[in-house]
C-alpha positions as CSV (number, residue, x, y, z in Angstrom):
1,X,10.2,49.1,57.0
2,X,12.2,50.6,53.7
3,X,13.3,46.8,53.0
4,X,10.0,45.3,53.0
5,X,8.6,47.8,51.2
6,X,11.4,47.9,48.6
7,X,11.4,43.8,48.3
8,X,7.3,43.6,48.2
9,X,7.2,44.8,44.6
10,X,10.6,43.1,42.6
11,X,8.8,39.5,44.4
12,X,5.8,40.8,42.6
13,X,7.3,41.6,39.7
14,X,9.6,38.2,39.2
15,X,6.4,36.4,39.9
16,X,5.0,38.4,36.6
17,X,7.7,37.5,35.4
18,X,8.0,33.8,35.7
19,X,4.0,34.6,34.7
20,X,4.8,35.7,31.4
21,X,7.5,32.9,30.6
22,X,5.7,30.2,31.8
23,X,2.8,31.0,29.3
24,X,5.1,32.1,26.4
25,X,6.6,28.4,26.6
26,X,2.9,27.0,25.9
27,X,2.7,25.8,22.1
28,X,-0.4,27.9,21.0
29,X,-4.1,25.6,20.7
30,X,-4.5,24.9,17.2
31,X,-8.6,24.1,17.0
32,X,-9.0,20.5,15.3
33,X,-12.1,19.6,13.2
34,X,-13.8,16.6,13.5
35,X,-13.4,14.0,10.9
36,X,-16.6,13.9,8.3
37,X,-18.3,11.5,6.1
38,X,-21.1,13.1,4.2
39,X,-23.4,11.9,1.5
40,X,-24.7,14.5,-1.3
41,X,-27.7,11.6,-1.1
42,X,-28.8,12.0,2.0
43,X,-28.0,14.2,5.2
44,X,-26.9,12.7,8.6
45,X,-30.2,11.3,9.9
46,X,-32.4,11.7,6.5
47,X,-34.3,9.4,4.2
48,X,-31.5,6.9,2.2
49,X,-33.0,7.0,-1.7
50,X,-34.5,3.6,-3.1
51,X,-32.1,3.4,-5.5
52,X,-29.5,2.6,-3.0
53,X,-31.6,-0.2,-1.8
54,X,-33.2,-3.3,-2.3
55,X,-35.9,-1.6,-3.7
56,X,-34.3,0.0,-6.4
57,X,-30.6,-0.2,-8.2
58,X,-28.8,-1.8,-4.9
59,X,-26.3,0.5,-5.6
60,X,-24.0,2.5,-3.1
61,X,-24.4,5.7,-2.4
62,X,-21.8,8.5,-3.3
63,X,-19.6,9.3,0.0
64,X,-17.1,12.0,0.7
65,X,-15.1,12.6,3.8
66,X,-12.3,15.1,4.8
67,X,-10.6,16.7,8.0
68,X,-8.9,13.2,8.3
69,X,-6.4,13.6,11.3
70,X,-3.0,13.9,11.0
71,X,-1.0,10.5,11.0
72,X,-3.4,8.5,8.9
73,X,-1.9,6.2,6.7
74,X,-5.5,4.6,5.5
75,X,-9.0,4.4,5.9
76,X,-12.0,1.7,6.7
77,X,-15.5,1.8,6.0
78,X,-18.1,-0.3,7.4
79,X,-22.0,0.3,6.7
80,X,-24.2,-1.5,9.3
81,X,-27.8,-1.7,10.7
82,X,-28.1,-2.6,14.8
83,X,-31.8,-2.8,14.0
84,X,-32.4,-6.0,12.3
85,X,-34.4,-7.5,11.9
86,X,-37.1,-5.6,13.7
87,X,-36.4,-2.3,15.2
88,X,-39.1,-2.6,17.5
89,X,-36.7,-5.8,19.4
90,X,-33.5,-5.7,17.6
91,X,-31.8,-9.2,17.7
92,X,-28.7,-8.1,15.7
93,X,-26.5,-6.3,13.6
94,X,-26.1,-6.9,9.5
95,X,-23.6,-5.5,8.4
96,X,-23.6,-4.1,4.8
97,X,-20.1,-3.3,3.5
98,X,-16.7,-3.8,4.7
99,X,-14.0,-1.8,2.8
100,X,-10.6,-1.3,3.9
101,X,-6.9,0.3,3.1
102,X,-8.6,2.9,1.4
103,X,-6.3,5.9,0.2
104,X,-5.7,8.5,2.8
105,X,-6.0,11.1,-0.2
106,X,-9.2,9.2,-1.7
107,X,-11.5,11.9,-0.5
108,X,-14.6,9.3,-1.1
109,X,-16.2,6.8,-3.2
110,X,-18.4,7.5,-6.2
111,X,-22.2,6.5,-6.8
112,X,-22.1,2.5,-7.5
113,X,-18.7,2.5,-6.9
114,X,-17.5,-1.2,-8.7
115,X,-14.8,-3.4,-7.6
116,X,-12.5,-2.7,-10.2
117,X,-12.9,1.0,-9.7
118,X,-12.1,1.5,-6.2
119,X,-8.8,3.4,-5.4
120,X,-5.7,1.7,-6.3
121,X,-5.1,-0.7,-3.1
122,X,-8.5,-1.0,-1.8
123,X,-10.1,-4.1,-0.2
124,X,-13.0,-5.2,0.8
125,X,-14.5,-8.0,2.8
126,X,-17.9,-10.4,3.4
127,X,-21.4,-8.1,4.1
128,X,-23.5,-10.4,5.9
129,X,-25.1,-11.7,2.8
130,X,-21.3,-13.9,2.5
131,X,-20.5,-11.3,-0.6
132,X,-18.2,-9.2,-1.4
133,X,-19.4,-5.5,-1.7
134,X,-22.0,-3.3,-0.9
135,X,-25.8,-4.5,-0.1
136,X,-28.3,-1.9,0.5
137,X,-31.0,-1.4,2.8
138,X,-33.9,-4.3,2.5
139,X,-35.7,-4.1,5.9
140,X,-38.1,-6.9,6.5
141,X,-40.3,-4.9,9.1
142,X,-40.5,-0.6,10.2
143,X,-37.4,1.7,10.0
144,X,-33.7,1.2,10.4
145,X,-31.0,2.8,10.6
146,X,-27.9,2.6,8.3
147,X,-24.7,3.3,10.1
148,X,-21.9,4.7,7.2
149,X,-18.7,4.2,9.6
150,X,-15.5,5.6,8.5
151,X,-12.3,4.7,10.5
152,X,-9.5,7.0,10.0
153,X,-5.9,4.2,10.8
154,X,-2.2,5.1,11.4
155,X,-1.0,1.9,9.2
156,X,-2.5,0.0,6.1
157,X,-3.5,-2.9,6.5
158,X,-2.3,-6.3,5.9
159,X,-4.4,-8.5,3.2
160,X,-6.9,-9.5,5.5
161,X,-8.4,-11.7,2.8
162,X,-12.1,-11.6,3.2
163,X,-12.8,-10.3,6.3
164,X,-15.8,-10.2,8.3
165,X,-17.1,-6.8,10.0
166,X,-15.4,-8.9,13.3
167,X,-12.0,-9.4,11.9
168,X,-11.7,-6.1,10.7
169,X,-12.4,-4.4,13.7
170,X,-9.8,-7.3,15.0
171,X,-7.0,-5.9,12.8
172,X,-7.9,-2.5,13.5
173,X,-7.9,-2.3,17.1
174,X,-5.4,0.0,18.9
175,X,-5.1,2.0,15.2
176,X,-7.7,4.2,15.3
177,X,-6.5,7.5,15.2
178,X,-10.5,8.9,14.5
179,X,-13.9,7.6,13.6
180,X,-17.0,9.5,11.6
181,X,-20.4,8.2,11.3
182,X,-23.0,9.1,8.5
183,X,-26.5,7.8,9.6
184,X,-29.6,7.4,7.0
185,X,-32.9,5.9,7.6
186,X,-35.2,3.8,5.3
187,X,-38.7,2.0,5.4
188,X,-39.6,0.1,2.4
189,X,-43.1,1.2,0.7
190,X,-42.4,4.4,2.1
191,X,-40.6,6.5,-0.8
């Protein structure tokens, strides 16, 4: 009976033991954010300003983004509405800017950003009005829904000429390493 008793607790304490190590060999959980795009125009969901639309300047809104995930090498931007034309029986998506191989570092894109001022390396491809650029909201019928897409990429790209929303998603499929979205709404005649 003095054996089991005396073997009962040093099998209880190697299994605390093994416990401990086990657990001490876990790398500790670093918490991650979530990759942002943010506009000081609008908020996630709010009213887009006429000036960035048809109805006003046509020009793009101002855009930052940070908590990019580690490994990216460059980003993509694609601004779309899935509720053209009517959002009442959507038939399609137009898509309003494609931008690619922007800067890891950029940090975002100023108000009316031009061609010739984007960040060194920085492409961009066909909106669905066949030109290159931004193109604001210009609803024909109720509200839509402006998707600001921001694809964080462990390469840069190759010069994909003038791509289409299609072929970029093409080139960038299986480099994703994250993806943000920045929704605003607009309704001409409403502002």
């Amino acid at each position: 009976m003095s054996i089991k008793t005396q073997s009962l607790p040093c099998a209880w304490l190697f299994t605390v033991l093994l416990s401990c190590a086990s657990h001490a060999a876990e790398p500790p959980k670093q918490e991650t954010q979530p990759m942002k795009i943010e506009s000081p125009a609008f908020s996630q969901r709010g009213e887009i300003p006429s000036r960035f639309t048809c109805d006003g300047s046509d020009v793009s809104p101002p855009l930052s983004w940070s908590e990019l995930p580690v490994g990216t090498k460059s980003l993509a931007l694609i601004v779309d509405d899935p509720d053209a034309p009517d959002p009442k029986a959507p038939k399609m998506t137009w898509v309003h800017w494609v931008i690619y191989n922007l800067p890891k570092d950029s940090g975002g894109l100023s108000e009316a950003v031009k061609t010739d001022s984007l960040p060194a390396g920085t492409k961009q491809g066909l909106n669905d009005w066949k030109r290159i650029g931004y193109g604001g909201p210009c609803p024909p019928i109720g509200q839509h829904r402006y998707f600001h897409k921001l694809y964080a990429l462990d390469i840069v790209l190759p010069d994909l000429g003038l791509p289409t929303k299609a072929k970029l998603e093409q080139a960038m499929q299986s480099h994703i390493l994250a993806k943000a979205e920045l929704v605003g709404v607009y309704q001409r005649g409403k502002q």
